[in-house]
VEXDREN-2710 file (C-alpha; in Angstrom, 1 decimal):
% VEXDREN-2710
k/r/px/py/pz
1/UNK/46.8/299.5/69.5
2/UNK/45.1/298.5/72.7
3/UNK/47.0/298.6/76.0
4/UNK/46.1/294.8/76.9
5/UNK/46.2/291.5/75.1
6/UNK/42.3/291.4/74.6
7/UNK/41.9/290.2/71.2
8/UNK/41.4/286.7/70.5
9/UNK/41.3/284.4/67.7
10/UNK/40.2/280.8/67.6
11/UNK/41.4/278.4/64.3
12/UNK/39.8/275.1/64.6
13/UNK/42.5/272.6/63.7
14/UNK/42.1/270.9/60.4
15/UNK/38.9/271.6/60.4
16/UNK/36.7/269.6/57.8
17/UNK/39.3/266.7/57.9
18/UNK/39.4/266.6/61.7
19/UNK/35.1/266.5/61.5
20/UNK/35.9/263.5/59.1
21/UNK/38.1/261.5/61.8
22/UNK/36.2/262.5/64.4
23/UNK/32.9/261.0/62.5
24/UNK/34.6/257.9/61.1
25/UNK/36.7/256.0/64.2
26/UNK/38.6/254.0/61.7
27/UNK/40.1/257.3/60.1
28/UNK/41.9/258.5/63.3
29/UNK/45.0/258.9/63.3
30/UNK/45.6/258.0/60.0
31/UNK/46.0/260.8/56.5
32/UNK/42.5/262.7/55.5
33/UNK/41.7/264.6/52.9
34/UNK/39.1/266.6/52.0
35/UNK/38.1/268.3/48.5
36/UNK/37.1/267.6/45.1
37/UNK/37.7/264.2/44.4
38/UNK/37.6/264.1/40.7
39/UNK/40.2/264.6/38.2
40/UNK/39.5/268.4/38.3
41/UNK/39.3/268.6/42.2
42/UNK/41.2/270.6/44.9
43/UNK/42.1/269.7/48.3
44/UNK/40.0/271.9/51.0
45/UNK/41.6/270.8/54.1
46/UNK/44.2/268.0/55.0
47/UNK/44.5/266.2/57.8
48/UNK/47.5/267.1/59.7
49/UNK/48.9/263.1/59.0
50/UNK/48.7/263.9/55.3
51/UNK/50.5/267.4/56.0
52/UNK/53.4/265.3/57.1
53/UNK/53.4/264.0/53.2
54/UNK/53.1/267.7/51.5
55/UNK/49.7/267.8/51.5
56/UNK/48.2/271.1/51.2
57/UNK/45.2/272.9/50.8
58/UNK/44.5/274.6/47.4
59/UNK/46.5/271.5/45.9
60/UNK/45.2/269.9/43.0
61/UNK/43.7/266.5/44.0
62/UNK/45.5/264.7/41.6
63/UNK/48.8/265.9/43.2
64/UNK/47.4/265.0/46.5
65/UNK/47.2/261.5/45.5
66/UNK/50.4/261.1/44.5
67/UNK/52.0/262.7/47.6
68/UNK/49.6/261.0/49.7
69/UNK/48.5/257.3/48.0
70/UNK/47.3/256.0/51.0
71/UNK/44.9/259.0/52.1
72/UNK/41.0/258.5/52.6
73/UNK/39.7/261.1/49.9
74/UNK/36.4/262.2/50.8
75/UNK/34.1/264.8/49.7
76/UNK/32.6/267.4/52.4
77/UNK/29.7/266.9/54.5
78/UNK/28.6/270.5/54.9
79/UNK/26.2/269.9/57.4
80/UNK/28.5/268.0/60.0
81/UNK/31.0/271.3/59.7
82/UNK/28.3/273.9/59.9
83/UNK/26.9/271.5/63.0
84/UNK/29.9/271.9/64.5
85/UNK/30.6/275.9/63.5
86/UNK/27.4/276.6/65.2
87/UNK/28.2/274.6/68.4
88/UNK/31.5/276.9/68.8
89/UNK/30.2/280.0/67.7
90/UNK/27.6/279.5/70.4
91/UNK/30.0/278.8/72.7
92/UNK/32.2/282.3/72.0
93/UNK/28.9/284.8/71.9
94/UNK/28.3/283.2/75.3
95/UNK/31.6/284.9/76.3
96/UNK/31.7/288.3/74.6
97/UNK/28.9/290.5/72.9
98/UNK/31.8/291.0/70.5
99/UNK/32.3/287.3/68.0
100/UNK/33.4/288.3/64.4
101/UNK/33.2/285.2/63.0
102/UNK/35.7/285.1/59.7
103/UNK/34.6/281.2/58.3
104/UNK/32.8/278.0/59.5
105/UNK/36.5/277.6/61.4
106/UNK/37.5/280.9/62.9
107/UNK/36.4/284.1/64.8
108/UNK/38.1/287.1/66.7
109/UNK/36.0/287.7/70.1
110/UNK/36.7/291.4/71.9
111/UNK/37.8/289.8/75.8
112/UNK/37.2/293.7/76.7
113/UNK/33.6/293.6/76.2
114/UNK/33.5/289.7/78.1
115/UNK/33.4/291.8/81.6
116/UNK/36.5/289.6/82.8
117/UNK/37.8/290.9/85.8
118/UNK/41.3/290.3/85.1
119/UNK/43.2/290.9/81.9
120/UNK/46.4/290.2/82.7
121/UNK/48.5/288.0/80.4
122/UNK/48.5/285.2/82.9
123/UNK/44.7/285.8/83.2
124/UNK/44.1/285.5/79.4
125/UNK/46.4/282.9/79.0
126/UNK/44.6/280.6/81.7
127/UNK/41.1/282.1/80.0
128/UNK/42.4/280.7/76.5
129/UNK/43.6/277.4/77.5
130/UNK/39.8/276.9/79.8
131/UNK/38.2/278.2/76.1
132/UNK/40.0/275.3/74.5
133/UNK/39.0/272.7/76.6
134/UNK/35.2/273.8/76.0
135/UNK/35.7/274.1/72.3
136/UNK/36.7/270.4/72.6
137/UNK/33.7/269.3/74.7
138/UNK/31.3/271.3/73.0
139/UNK/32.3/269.7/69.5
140/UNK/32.6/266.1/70.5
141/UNK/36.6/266.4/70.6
142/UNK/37.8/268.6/67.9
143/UNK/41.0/271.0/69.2
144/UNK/41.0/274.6/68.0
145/UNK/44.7/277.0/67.9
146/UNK/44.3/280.2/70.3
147/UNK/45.8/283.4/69.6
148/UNK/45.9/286.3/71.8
149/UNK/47.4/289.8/71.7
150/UNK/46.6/293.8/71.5
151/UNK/45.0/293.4/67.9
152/UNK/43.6/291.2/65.0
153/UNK/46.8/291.1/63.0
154/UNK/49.0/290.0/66.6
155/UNK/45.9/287.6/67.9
156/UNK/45.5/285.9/64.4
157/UNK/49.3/285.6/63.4
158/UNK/49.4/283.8/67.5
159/UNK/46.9/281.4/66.6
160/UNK/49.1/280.0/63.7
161/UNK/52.5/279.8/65.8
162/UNK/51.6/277.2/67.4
163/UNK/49.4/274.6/65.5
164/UNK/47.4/272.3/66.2
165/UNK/45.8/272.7/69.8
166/UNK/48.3/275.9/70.8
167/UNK/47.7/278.7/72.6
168/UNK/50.3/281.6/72.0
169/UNK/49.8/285.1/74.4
170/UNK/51.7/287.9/72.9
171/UNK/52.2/290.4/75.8
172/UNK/51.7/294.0/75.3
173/UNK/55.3/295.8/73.8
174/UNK/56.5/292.6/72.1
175/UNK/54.5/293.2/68.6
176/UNK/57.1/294.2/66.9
177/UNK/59.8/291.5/68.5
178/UNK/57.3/288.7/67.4
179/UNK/56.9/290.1/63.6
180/UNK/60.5/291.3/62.5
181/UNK/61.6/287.8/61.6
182/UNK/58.3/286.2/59.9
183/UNK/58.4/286.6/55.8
184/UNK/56.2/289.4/55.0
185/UNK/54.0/286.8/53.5
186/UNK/52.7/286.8/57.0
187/UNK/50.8/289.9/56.8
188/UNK/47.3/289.7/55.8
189/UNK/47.1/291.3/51.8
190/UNK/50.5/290.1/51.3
191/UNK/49.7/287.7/48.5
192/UNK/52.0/286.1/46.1
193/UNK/52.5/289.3/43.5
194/UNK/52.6/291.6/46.4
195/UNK/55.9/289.9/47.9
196/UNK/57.4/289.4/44.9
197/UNK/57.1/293.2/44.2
198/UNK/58.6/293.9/47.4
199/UNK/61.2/290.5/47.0
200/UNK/62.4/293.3/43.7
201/UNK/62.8/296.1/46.0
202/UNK/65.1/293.2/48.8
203/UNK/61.9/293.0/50.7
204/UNK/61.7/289.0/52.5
205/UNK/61.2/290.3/56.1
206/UNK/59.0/292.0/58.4
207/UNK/62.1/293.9/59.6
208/UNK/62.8/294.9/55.9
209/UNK/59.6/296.2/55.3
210/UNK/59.5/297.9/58.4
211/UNK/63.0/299.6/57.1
212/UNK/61.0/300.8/53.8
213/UNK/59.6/304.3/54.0
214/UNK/56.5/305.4/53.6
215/UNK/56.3/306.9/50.0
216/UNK/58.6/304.0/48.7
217/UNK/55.5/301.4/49.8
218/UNK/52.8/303.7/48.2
219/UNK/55.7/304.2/45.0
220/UNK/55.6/300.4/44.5
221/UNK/52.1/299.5/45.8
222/UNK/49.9/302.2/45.6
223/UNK/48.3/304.8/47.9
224/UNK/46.0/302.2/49.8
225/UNK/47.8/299.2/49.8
226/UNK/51.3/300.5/50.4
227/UNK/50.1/303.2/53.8
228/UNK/48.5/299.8/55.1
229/UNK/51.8/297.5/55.2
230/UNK/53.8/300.8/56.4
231/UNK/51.3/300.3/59.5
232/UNK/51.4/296.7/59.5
233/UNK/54.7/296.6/59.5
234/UNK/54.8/298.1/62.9
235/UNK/52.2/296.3/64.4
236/UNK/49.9/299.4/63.9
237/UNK/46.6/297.7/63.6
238/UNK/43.6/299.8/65.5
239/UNK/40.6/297.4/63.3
240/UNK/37.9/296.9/65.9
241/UNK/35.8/293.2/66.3
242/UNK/32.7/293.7/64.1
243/UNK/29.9/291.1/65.1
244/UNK/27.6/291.3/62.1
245/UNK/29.8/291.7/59.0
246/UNK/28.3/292.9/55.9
247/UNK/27.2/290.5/53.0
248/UNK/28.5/292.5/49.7
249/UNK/27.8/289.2/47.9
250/UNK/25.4/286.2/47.4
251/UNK/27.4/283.6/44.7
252/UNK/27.1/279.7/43.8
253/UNK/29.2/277.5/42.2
254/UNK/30.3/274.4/40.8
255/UNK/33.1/272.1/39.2
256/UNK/32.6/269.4/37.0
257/UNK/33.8/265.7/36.1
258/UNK/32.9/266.3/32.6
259/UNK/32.9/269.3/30.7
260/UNK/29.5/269.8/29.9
261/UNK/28.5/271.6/26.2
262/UNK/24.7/270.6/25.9
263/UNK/23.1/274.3/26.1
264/UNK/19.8/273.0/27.7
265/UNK/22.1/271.4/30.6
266/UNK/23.9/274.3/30.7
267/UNK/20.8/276.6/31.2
268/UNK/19.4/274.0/33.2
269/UNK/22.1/274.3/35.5
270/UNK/22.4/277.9/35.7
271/UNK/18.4/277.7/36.7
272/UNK/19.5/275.7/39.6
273/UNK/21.9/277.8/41.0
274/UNK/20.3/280.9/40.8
275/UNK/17.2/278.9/42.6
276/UNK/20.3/278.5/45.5
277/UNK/21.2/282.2/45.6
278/UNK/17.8/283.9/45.7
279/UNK/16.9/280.9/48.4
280/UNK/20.1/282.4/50.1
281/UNK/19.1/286.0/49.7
282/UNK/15.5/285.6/51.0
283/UNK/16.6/283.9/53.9
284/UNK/18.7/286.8/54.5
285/UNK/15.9/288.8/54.1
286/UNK/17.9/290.2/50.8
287/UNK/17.9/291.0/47.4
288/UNK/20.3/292.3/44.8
289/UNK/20.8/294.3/41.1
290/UNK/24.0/292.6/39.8
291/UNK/24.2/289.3/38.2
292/UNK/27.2/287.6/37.4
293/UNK/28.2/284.3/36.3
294/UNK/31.4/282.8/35.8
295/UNK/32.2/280.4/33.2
296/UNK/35.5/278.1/33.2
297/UNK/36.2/276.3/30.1
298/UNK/38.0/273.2/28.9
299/UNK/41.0/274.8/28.0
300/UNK/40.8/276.4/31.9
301/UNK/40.3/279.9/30.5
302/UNK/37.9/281.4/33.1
303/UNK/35.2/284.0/31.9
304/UNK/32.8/286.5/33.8
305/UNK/30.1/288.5/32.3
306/UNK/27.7/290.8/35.0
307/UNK/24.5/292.5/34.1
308/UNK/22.8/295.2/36.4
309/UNK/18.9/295.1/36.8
310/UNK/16.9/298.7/37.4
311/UNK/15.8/297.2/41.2
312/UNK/16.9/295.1/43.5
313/UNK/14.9/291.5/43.3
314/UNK/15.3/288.0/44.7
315/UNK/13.6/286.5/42.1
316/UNK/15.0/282.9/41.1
317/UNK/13.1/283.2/37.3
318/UNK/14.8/287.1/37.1
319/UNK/17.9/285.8/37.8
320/UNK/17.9/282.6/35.7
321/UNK/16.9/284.2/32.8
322/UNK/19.7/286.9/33.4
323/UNK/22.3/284.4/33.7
324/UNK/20.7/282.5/30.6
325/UNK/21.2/286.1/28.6
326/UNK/25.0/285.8/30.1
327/UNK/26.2/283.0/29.0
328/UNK/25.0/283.6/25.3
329/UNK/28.0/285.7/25.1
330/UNK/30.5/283.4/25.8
331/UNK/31.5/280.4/23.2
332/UNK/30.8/277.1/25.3
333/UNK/31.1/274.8/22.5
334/UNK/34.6/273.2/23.7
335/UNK/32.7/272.0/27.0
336/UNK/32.1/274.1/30.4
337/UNK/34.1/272.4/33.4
338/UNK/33.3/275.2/36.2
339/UNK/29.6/277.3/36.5
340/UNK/29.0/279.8/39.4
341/UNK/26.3/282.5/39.8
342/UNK/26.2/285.8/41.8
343/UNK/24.2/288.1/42.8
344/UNK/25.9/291.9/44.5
345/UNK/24.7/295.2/44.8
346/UNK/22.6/293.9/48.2
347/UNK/19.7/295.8/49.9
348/UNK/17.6/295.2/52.9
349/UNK/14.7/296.1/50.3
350/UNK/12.8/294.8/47.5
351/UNK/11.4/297.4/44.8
352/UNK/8.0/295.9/43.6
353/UNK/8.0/296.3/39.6
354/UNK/5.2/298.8/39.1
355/UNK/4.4/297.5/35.5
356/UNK/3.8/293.6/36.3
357/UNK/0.3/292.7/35.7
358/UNK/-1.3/291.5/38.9
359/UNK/-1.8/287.9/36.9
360/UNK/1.6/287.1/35.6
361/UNK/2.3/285.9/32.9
362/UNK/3.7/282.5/32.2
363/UNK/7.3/282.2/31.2
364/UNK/7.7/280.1/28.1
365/UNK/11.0/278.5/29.7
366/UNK/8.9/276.7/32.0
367/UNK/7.5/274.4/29.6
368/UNK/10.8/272.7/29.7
369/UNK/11.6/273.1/33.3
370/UNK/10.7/269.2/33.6
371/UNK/12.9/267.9/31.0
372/UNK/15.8/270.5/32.5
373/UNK/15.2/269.2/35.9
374/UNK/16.0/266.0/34.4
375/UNK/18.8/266.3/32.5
376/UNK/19.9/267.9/35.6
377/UNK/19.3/264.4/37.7
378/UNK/20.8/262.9/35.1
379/UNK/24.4/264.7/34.8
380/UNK/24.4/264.0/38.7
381/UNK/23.2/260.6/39.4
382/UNK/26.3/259.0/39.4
383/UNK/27.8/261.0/42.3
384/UNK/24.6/259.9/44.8
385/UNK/27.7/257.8/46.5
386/UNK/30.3/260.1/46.8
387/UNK/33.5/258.7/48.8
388/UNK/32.8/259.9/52.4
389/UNK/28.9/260.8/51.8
390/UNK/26.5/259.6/55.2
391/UNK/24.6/256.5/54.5
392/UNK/21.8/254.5/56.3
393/UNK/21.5/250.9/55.3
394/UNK/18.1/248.8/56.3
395/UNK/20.0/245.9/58.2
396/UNK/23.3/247.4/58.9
397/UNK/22.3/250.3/60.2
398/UNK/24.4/253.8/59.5
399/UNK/27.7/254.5/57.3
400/UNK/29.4/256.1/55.0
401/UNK/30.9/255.5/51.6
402/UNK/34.1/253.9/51.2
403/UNK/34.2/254.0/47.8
404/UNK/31.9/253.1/44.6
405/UNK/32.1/252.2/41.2
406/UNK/31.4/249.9/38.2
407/UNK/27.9/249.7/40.0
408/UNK/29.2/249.0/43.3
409/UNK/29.1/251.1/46.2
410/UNK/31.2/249.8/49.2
411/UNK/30.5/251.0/53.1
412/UNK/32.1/250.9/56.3
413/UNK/29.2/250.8/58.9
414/UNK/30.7/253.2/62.1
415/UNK/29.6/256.4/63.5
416/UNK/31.5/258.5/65.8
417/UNK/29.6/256.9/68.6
418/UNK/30.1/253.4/67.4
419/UNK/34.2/252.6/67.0
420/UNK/36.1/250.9/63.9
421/UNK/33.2/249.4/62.2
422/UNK/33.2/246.7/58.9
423/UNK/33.3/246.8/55.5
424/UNK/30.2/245.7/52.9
425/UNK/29.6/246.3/49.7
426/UNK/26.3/246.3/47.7
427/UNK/24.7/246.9/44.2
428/UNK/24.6/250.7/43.8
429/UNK/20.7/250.6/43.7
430/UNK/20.0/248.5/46.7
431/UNK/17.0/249.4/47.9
432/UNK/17.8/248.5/51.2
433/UNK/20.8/251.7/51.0
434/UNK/19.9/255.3/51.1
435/UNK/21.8/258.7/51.7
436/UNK/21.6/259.6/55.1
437/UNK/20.7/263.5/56.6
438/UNK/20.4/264.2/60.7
439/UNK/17.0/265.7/59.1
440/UNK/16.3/261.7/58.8
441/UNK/16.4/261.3/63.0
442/UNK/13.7/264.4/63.5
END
């Protein structure tokens, strides 16, 4: 435990949702959510407006809607969020040496290696609210929830109390006044079967815990996780602000409309994702032994199956095939609604296989890698105009996608910049309408 409130932790507020309302003027102020938007698909962020209806994240869409009728659903724009998760994370490294960033959304940052001369509650309070208002400028007018106090654990249970736009100090000596009355759910690695073995053993409260020796916590929970809460419990949290934190895993995945059971699509699909990971893992200057993939099927019944390769590689066609060899072993003939692939057991290193032939030799899956590619296109086509997606149009300039369907795609023509802007729809191939990408405007 440190002897000053010198931890920090900045939450952006609503994150994706408030990117979306800060994108789209005619959104603002009014219920956003963010997900899946299928059948099948689950809310990633809500819009504090459609909190005030239930709205959750993790929800099921389809329970979102019916909560929340009146909601824009869109789908995410991953660049707009990274955009602005860059922009901030800038922003804190310019402070402190010492960023830790957790997601796109939040990062601890070490105020003891930021060289302020004051550290002082009332000095990091005034230091937190002057980070906010740069958090706001720097990202065009999001809000982000500050926590500070003498650890992670205190700093990112502050940042919470207090939502959206708050700023909570918790001074030095009051840990333990501050936790005692939260639910132990509170605690980070208290999940949903962890509190309800301690709710069997009269365990709701931080205080209770705290009241629970020792041995009984390591009885109930094991050697590791039950010493952990015992510290917890009493505020007892010495974990230091790690910069670069290690990548134990490179994984893609995805969730269909459909279920899909053609196996050429299937393979065709697991090419493409293994093309993602190993463009992930180079980039990283990576490469991996493990291969996984994970297989949901119609009847939801989710299936993983890993192989371990004698080197490390980053090789898309190694992989592919791997994850080709995987899925054989699972029956897929009811329909597939959820692929993913992985790729763990990371080194800095790539071993060279000693037996390759310097000319290699073609892969006889590659005859068809056309005809996969296509089917591919195909299975995707129709979500081109996804509710939300960017869109430039020839004579109306720049949008996004109200909604589409039945071969009509409808768009409201506004950007951040521009205010409320109208409504037009269009034949879902005008030429004249294109996806959008900031890569368009270099």
């Amino acid at each position: 435990m440190r002897a000053e409130a010198t931890i920090l932790h900045v939450d952006l507020d609503a994150f994706f949702a408030a990117v979306e309302q800060r994108d789209k003027p005619s959104l603002r102020g009014k219920p956003v959510v963010v997900g899946g938007v299928g059948g099948r698909g689950v809310v990633a962020t809500a819009s504090y407006e459609a909190r005030a209806f239930g709205v959750h994240s993790a929800m099921p869409t389809a329970e979102a809607r019916r909560r929340c009728p009146n909601a824009a659903f869109l789908t995410g724009r991953f660049h707009a969020y990274r955009e602005a998760s860059t922009a901030v994370m800038k922003l804190l490294r310019s402070i402190s040496p010492l960023v830790e960033p957790l997601s796109l959304d939040e990062a601890f940052v070490d105020l003891a290696a930021a060289g302020l001369p004051d550290l002082s509650v009332t000095a990091v309070s005034s230091f937190g609210a002057e980070l906010k208002e740069r958090v706001h400028e720097v990202t065009g007018g999001l809000t982000g929830s500050v926590g500070i106090g003498t650890s992670k654990l205190i700093a990112k249970i502050a940042s919470d109390l207090d939502k959206p736009n708050g700023l909570v100090v918790v001074a030095p000596g009051t840990e333990q006044e501050l936790l005692r009355p939260m639910q132990v759910t509170v605690i980070p690695g208290i999940g949903p079967a962890t509190a309800e073995r301690l709710r069997r053993i009269g365990v709701h409260t931080v205080e209770e815990l705290e009241a629970i020796s020792e041995a009984e916590l390591v009885r109930v929970l094991g050697q590791s996780h039950g010493k952990g809460l015992f510290r917890l419990a009493r505020a007892d949290d010495d974990r230091v602000v790690v910069p670069e934190r290690e990548t134990k895993s490179v994984s893609v995945e995805s969730t269909y409309e459909t279920d899909h059971v053609d196996k050429r699509l299937l393979d065709a699909l697991l090419d493409r994702q293994a093309a993602q990971v190993t463009e992930r893992l180079r980039n990283a200057r990576m490469s991996g032994r493990t291969v996984t993939i994970k297989v949901r099927l119609h009847d939801f019944s989710t299936h993983n199956r890993s192989a371990t390769l004698p080197a490390p590689t980053d090789e898309a066609r190694t992989v592919a095939r791997l994850a080709r060899r995987l899925i054989g072993d699972i029956d897929t003939s009811g329909g597939v609604r959820l692929l993913g692939v992985g790729v763990s057991g990371l080194a800095d290193w790539i071993q060279d296989d000693l037996f390759t032939d310097e000319e290699e030799v073609p892969d006889p899956d590659e005859q068809d890698a056309a005809a996969d590619a296509a089917l591919v296109a195909n299975a995707s086509r129709r979500r081109d105009w996804w509710p939300g997606a960017d869109v430039e149009h020839d004579a109306h300039g720049r949008g996004w996608v109200w909604g589409s369907g039945r071969g009509v795609v409808t768009v409201r023509f506004e950007t951040a910049e521009t205010g409320p802007g109208r409504v037009l729809s269009f034949s879902s191939d005008d030429p004249a309408l294109r996806p959008f990408s900031p890569r368009d405007e270099e």
